[in-house]
Structures are given as C-alpha cells and as structure tokens.
LOFI-214414 format. One record per residue (C-alpha): x, z negated, y. Coordinates in steps of 0.2 Angstrom, whole numbers, plus 5000, padded with zeros to 4 digits. Last residue first. Example, Ala and Ser with C-alpha at 12.3 -4.5 7.8 and 13.67 -1.06 7.14 Angstrom:
2
506849644995/506249614978/
REM end
This chain:
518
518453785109/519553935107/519454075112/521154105115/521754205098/523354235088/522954255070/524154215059/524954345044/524154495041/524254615024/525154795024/526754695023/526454655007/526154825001/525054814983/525654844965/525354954954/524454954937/525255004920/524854894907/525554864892/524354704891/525654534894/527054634904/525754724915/524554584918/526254484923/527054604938/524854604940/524954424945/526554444955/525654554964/524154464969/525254294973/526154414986/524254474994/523754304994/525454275005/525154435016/523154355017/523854185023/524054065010/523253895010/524053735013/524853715030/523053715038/523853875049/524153995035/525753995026/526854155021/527054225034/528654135038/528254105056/526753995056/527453865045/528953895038/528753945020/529654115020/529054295017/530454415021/530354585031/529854755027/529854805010/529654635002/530954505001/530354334996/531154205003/532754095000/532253904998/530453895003/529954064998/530654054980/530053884977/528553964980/528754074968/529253964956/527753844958/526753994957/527254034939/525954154932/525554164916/524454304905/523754254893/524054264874/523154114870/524453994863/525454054880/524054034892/523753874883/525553804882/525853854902/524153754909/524653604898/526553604901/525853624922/524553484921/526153364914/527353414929/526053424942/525453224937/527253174938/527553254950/526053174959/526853004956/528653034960/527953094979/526952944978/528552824977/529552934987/528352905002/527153035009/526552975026/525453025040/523852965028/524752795026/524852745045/526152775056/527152635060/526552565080/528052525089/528952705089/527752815076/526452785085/526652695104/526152525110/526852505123/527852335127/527352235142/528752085143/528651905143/529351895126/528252035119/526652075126/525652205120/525452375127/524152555123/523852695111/525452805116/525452965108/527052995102/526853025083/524953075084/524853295085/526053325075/525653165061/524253315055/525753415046/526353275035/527653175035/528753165018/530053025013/531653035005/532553065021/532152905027/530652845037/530852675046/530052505039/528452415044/527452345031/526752175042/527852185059/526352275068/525152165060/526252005065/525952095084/524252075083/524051945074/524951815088/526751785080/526851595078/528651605069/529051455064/527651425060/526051525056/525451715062/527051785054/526551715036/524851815038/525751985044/526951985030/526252115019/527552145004/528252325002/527252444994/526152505006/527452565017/526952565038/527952705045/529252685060/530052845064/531652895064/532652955081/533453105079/533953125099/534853015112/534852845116/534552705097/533252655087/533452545075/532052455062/532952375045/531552375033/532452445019/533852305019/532552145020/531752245002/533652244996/533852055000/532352024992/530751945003/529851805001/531151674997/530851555011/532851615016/532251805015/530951775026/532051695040/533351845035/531851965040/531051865057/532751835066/533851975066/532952135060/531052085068/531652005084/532952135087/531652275085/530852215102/532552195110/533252365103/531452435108/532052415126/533452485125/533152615115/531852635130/533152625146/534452735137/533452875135/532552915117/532153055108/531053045091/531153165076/531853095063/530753125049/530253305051/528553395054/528453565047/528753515028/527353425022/525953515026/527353675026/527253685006/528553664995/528553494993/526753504985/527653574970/526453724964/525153734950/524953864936/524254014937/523254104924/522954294918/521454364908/521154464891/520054574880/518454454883/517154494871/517954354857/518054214872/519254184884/518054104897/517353974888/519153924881/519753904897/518253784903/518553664889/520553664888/520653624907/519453464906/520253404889/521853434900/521353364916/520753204907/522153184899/523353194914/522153064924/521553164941/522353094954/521453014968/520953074986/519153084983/518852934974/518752934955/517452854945/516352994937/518053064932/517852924917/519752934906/520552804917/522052784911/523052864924/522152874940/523352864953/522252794967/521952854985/522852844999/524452934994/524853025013/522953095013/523553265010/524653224994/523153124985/521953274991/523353414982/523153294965/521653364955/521453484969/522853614964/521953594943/521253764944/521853954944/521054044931/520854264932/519654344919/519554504910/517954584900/517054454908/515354384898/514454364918/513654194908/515454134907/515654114927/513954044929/514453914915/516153864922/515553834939/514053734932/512153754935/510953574938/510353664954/510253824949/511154014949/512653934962/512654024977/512853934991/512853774982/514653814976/515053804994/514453645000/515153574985/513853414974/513953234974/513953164993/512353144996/512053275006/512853404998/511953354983/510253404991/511053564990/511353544968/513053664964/513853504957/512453494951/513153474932/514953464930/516053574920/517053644933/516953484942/518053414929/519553534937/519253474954/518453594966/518753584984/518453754988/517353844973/518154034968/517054094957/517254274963/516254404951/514654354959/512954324952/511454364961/510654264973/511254174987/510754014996/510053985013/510453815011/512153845014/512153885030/513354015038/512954065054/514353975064/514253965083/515853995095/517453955096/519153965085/519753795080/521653765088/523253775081/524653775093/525453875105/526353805121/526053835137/525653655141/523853675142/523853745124/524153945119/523453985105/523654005086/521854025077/521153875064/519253905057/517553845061/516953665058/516353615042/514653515040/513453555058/511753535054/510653695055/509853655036/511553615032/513053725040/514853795036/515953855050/517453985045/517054095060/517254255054/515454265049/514054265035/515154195019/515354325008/514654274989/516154394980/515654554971/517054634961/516454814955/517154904942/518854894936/519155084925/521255074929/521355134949/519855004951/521154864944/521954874961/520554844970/520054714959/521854614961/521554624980/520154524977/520854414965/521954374980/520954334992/520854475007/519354505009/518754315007/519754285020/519154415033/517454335027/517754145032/518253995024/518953865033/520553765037/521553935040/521454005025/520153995011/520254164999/519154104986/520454084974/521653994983/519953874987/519453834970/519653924955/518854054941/519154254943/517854384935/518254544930/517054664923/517754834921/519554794917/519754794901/521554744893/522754854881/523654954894/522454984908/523555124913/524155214928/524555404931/525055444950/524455614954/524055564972/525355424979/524755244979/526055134990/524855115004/525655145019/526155005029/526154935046/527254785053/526454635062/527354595080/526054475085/527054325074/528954335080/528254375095/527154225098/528654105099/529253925099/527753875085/529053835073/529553685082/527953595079/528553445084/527353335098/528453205107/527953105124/529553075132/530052905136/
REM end
C-alpha cells in the first residue's frame, strides 16, 4: 500500500514565488480626513491576529506587517503618531527562557526529500528571550494565546510564571510588572483610538486539539479551565464587557472591533480531506477480512447483548474498498468503549487489538480533519496478528486517528455554539457603543467560498496557495493581515466620517519559500 501524505495544495512553487508588485495607492495632493475620530495615539488590544503571529511563531517581518500596524501607517496620513510594537529580536520566530529553548522557530515552504514542498521550521539560533524584558509601553498589545479572562488577569505577564505554567511568554516580554494586566497596560497609555480583537483563543485551542478539552458551560471560575477548553459564554462576556469598557473611556474619541470567525473556514481544518486513502486490490482485501470481523460478527454480537443501538452499530460500519477515496478510520469519543467486553467471551480479543476496535468508526463528510493528521495518516506504526495473519498497523487505515486529528460534528456544534453567542456579544457592544465593527467571520467566509478580489489576483483560503493563510493554517499571512486592515478602515470611515485610504493588497507577501531549514 501507498504511504499517503495530502497536502495537495502544495503541487507548485510558482503559483507562490511569482508575488505581484504594487504601487502604493497614495497619490500627492490627495486630501484625507480623520473625520470625527483622533488618531494620534492608537493602541490595538488582542492576541496573536493582532500581534502579527504567522507562520507558527512570531517574528519581526510579522510584527511589521500586523494589521494594526498597517492601520497606523495609514492613520499617519490623518494626525496618527507613532505606533511602537515590542519587536521580537529576529526573523526567526524562536522564543527562549533564560537560554532555554520554549517556542521553536517559524514555518518556511521547502522542498522535502521526496521533491515535494512542505512546511518545515526555518534554521538557525533564536535571540529572543523573554527574560530580557522590555521597557516602555507599546501601542501593540497584541498577547499570543491570550484568552479573554487573561486580559484581566494578574501575572499573567509574571516570568517565573512562564515556568510554571501561569503566565504568556510573550506578554512577559514587556509587560510593565510582574502582577501587571494586558488590559491595564493598554488603558494606562489613555488611547485617543483603540483597535479590540479577542475572544479567537476562548474556543480556537478546543478546535486545534480535535475537541479534547472540555465545553465549559456553567463553570463561571476561569481559574479551572484546561488549555484546550471553551470558555463559558457568561464568562466571556462579563470578561469582554470589562476590558472594553476600560478602553473606551471619556478621553477616547473612538476605536474599531472584530468579531470572531467560523473555524470551518480556516485551512486547519480544511486542507486535509476525509476520504483520502488509496487502496490496491490486495490491501482492501486484506482490510475486508480484518474489518469483517468487526462489521459482521463483533457489532450485531453487541447489539444482540444490548449494548449497542442499532443506529450506533450503523455508524460504525468500517469498509475500505480498491481504488481511491478511501475514509479514514477515526476513534469517536462519544460512542460507547467496547474494548473491555472484547477482551472477555465470546469474543477473547487480546487488548490490543479490542483497543483498536473500541470507538472506532470511519469519517464522514460531517466531520473535520485537521492540518497536523498530514503528516500521520499513513504512517505505518507497526503489525498484530489477526487470524493467523500479520496485519500493519497503519493510522488512519487500522489504527483510527486519535481525537486531536479529528473534529467531529458534535464539537463542531459545540464551538458554534460558543462563536455564535461570543459574536451577539461582541456585535451589541460595538454597536451600544458606537464602534466601529468588523465582521471577520463574513470575510472569511468570503475567501473560503468565492474569494476576495483585490487589484491583482484573488485571496482564497487554500492553504498555501490562496494567500490568504499562512503556513500554521490559522494565522493570516501579511497580504491577509493587510485585507483584515482594509476592511477595518472601509468601517473606521463609515463609523467616524472619516476619510482614510486603504492599502494595496497585493503589495503585501504571501508564503515564504526557503531551504534552510532544520
């Protein structure tokens, strides 16, 4: 059998080293207005979409190009002063403490062994290290990895609390104490405009991790969430309420929010599809004997002891079959675990193979793989014996991904419903406040379904060709910060009278191709 990797959006580097070159679109003598907003100290709350985080690190091109910094240059044409963001030290992305190694260095396209391009971490030595912390304040309070109750949370900038697990690597860098808060440095600067983009984290690690963490409705105490979890909808809005509110205050004439995007929409979940095994004669055969066992014997037998539904012995129904757009197996949590009654008569399944058999099911349409399965469906881990017979062990095939490769339909419904109620709160404050509103879910809707036309091409939402995406399949690339810039200001200028232009997107990069790679 073939060993399968899928990343077929990686089939060409000339669809990404060709980049297009712009003029600015500022001619001399233009006239533009601050309309009835002040620009000339602007500070912009958020975690890593605001920092400028691309391609699985953080790293100075990025920070360049984030979006509220290509706002600030804008607003300079309109009174904005200075926009001072805490640069990391390199291009690299890395992140150190006190010399240790803590984030590796940042994704670039190259070419693999087999020809191929895939993402790879860029080489060489990171000089960023967090303990050698900042000083000054910074118009950029962008925090990676922020939650919204983190916002408000004291230490959370604290370096020893890097270590133990309680405070951000980033916000240590340059956070004004050790018991500071993001929301309090931010306030302190008294903004005369603001930018607020959080709440993406509250349920983004949930998505990541394929739902391993918990749902967290009900639970109003954050200080007893996982990493992974969802943020209760109540608590995200007190949370939300709070730190607006501290930055909208009487000396600030105005500021502009985002709301959150459909996780659906983003190549993470995406790139990878469901069905995307092929098979030659011989193995389907094979696999129809090992699966045979499972669909024939072992799922009616259940059934008949009443422990399984006939609609659950329906779902888990395993066939493979020659030929291409094969499913793969994936281990669901929420059916019933029969490894235990496997190991004991009649069936006397050693555990091994009963864990095989234990949640297994085949994907469906419904469900979502993520990015990182690219690199595992197909990898072979090993054999067992079945019926005499050495069968491999291969993910995906025999071995059901685990529940970080997979999004089912029922955490897919859970972190819609958290988006769908963090989204009505985000859009009735802006609103009860007079903000400005941006509608990122829209607009990447937009990019996933048609593509946003710009003069010089189309940004789409495929993952490394559509420009769109960097290579984490998460965070933007600095053409798709750049987009999320302009529609910012399309809003700033409806909201305040304004008059500020817009940015070329096609000016901006894409991904970066490079070889030295580690």
């Amino acid at each position: 059998m073939k060993k399968y990797i899928y990343l077929s959006a990686l089939v060409s580097l000339a669809l990404i080293g060709c980049e297009p070159e712009f003029d600015s679109s500022i001619e001399e003598g233009d006239f533009y207005s601050a309309g009835d907003a002040d620009f000339s100290n602007f500070v912009s709350v958020g975690n890593s979409l605001t920092a400028g985080y691309a391609d699985n690190a953080l790293y100075v091109e990025g920070q360049l190009n984030s979006f509220p910094n290509i706002m600030a240059g804008q607003f300079e044409l309109v009174g904005g002063g200075e926009f001072k963001q805490p640069l990391m030290e390199d291009n690299l992305g890395g992140l150190k403490l006190n010399g240790n190694l803590i984030q590796g260095n940042r994704l670039v396209l190259a070419i693999n062994e087999n020809g191929m391009p895939s993402p790879r971490p860029l080489a060489g030595d990171p000089q960023t290290d967090i303990s050698n912390q900042l000083s000054g304040s910074f118009n950029n309070m962008g925090v990676p990895g922020a939650k919204s109750f983190h916002f408000v949370a004291p230490g959370y900038g604290s370096v020893p609390g890097v270590a133990q697990g309680t405070a951000n690597p980033y916000f240590a860098r340059f956070a004004s104490s050790a018991e500071a808060t993001v929301i309090g440095d931010a306030a302190a600067q008294q903004p005369s405009f603001f930018s607020f983009w959080i709440g993406n984290n509250d349920i983004l690690g949930y998505a990541t991790s394929g739902g391993s963490g918990e749902n967290q409705q009900g639970n109003f105490n954050p200080a007893t969430y996982g990493p992974n979890d969802i943020t209760d909808i109540n608590v995200f809005a007190n949370v939300y309420s709070q730190a607006l509110n501290s930055m909208n205050t009487e000396t600030t004439s105005g500021g502009v929010v985002f709301n959150i995007p459909n996780v659906t929409n983003i190549p993470f979940f995406t790139t990878v599809p469901v069905n995307p095994i092929p098979l030659d004669a011989q193995t389907a055969g094979g696999l129809a004997q090992f699966y045979g066992l499972y669909n024939n014997q072992i799922l009616p037998g259940l059934q008949g002891f009443g422990l399984l539904s006939a609609d659950e012995v329906a779902a888990r129904q395993v066939n493979f079959q020659a030929g291409e757009g094969n499913f793969v197996t994936v281990r669901d949590e929420s059916l019933t675990d029969i490894a235990s009654f496997l190991q004991n008569p009649p069936f006397n399944l050693p555990p091994e193979l009963a864990s095989l058999f234990g949640q297994v099911r085949q994907a469906t349409e419904n469900d979502l793989i993520t990015l990182t399965a690219s690199s595992v469906i197909g990898s072979p881990i090993g054999q067992i014996e079945f019926m005499g017979n050495q069968i491999p062990l291969i993910n995906g095939i025999t071995v059901p991904l685990a529940d970080q490769f997979v999004l089912t339909p029922q955490e897919q419904m859970q972190i819609t419903q958290a988006q769908i109620a963090y989204n009505s709160t985000i859009e009735g404050l802006a609103n009860q406040n007079n903000l400005a509103f941006v509608n990122v879910d829209a607009i990447l809707a937009e990019a996933s379904n048609s593509g946003v036309s710009y003069n010089g091409g189309v940004l789409s939402t495929e993952f490394a060709t559509g420009g769109a995406f960097s290579l984490d399949g998460v965070h933007l690339t600095p053409r798709g910060y750049a987009l999320i810039a302009n529609r910012a200001i399309q809003a700033i200028n409806q909201t305040y009278n304004a008059d500020i232009p817009q940015v070329d997107i096609g000016y901006y990069r894409t991904i970066m191709p490079s070889n030295n790679v580690d």
